[in-house]
N, C-alpha and C positions, 0 to 999 in steps of 0.2 A: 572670205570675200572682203576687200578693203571697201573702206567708207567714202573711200573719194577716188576722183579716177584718176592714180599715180601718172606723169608719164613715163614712156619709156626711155633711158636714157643710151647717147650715141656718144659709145668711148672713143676718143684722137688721144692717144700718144704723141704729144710734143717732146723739143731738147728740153723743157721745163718741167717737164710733167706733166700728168695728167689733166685731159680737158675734154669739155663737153659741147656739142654744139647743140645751141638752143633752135629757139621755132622763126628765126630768121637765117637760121644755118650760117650763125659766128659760132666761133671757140670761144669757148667759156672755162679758166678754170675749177679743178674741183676745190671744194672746201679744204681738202688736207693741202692743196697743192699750194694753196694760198698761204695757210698757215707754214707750210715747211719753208718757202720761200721766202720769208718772213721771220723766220723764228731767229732768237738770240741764243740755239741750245746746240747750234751744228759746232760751236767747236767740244764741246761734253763731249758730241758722239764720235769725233775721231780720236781724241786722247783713249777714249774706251779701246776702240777699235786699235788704235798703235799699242794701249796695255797689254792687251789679250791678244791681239794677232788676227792678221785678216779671216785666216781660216775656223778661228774659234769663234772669232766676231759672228763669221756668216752662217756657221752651224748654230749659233744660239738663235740668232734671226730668224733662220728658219725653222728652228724646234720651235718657237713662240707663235711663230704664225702657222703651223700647222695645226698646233694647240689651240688657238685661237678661232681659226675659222672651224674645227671640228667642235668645237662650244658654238657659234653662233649657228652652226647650223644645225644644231640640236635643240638648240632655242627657240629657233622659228617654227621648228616641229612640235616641240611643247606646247608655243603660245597659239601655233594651229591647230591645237587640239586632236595631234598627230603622233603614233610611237614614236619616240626621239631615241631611247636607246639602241642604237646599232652601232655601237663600238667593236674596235679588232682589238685583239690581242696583244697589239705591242704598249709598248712604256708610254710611250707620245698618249697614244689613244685610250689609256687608264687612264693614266693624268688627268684628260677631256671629257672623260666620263665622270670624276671624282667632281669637277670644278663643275661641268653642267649640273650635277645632284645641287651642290651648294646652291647656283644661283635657281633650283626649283624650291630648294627647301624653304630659303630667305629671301630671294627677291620679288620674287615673279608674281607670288600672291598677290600683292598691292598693286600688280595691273589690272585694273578692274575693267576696263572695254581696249581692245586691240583695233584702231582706226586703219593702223597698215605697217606689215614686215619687210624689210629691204627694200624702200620706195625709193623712188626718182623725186630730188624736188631739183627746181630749173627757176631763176629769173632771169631775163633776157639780157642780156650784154654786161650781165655781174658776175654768177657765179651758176653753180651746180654741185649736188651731189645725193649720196642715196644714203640716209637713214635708218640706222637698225630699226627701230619701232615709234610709233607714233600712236598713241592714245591717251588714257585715262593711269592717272597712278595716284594711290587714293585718295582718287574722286578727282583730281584735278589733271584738263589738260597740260601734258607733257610731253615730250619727246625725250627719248627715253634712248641710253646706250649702254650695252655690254662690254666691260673690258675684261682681260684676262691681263698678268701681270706677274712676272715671278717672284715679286713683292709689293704687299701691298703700299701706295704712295700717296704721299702726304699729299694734302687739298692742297696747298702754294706750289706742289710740280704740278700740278694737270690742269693747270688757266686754259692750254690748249683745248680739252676737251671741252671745255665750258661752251668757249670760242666755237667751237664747233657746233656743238647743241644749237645755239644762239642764233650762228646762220643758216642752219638746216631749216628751228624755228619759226624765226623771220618770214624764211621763205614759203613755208606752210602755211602761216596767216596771210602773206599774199595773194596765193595761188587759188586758196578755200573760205574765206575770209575766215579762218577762225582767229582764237584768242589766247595763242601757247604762252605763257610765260614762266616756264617749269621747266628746268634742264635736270636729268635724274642721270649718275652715272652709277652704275652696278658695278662691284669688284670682286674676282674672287683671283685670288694667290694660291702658287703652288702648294703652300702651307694650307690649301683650304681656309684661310683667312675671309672672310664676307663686308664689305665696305661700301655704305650708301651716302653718295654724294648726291646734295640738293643742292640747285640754283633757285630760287625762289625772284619775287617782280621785281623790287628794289634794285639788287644785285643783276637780273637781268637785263635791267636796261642800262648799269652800269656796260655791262660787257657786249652788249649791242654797240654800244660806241665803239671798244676796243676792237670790236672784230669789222668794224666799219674803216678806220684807219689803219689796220693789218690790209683792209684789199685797195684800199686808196695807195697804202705803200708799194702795192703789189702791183698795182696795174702803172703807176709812175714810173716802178722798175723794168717792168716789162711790156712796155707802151708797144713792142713793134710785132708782136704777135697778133694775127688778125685770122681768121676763117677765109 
């Protein structure tokens, strides 16, 4: 049972991606949608992509994200106090078994109260999006994100996730009035490697700015998108 009463959220597929309409029924983008459209890293990912080849590109893409979502939602099982192991037999789905043990063994413990899993958070004519977890991490509210990664990556590549954290957070303390100021990113790698990124207040409010000016960038850019 979550702590607060999430809302639900209403996915639009735009030419831009993804967006949500809020409780006056505009489009809002979501938080990644902001951050991609925004980011200084799209030319990385097509030099990747021309290295490797569209079709190696797209098969790695999608081994990650099957990987991926087969860890979070074995997580949310966990952290509901729910059997999480029902993995199949293939490679993909060991791997997701392997990585979900890691993040039970090492991360998970230190979430000490679970406020809500895959939530909706929504401010009205800014942004939107849905949050792996939100609660307690020891002892201190946090919001809280699992990544999976085929190597583990240095704190100076994942500003984005901070960024992310930041406005999911924001939006939480608007919505509940609470007082998040703790971004926690949990890692684990195909190596089974375990890596615990903290954002602490300081730092936090540094990058409440930056993700304030990624959507300022954002909506300048894309001023003619309307609900």
């Amino acid at each position: 049972m979550n702590k607060f009463n999430y809302p639900k959220l209403e996915r639009v597929d735009t030419e831009i991606g993804r967006h949500y309409r809020d409780s006056n029924n505009n489009l809002v983008p979501s938080v990644t949608t902001v951050l991609s459209g925004t980011s200084d890293n799209k030319d990385g990912i097509e030099k990747w992509r021309k290295k490797v080849g569209d079709i190696e590109a797209d098969r790695i893409m999608k081994q990650s994200t099957d990987i991926g979502t087969a860890v979070h939602e074995a997580i949310e099982k966990f952290l509901g106090n729910n059997d999480w192991d029902h993995f199949q037999d293939t490679s993909d789905q060991i791997m997701a078994r392997k990585m979900t043990s890691k993040f039970v063994d090492l991360g998970l413990n230190k979430i000490s109260q679970v406020w809500g899993l895959e939530v909706g958070l929504i401010l009205d004519n800014l942004y939107a999006g849905t949050a792996d977890c939100v609660g307690t991490y020891g002892d201190v509210p946090s919001l809280i994100d699992f990544k999976t990664a085929r190597r583990i990556k240095k704190r100076e590549w994942i500003e984005d996730y901070f960024l992310q954290g930041c406005a999911y957070a924001n939006a939480h303390n608007v919505m509940f009035n609470t007082e998040i100021k703790q971004i926690v990113i949990l890692m684990v790698d195909r190596d089974l490697m375990f890596k615990e990124f903290i954002v602490r207040s300081d730092e936090f409010t540094f990058l409440t700015e930056k993700w304030k000016k990624r959507l300022i960038t954002f909506k300048n850019k894309y001023s003619d998108i309307r609900g």
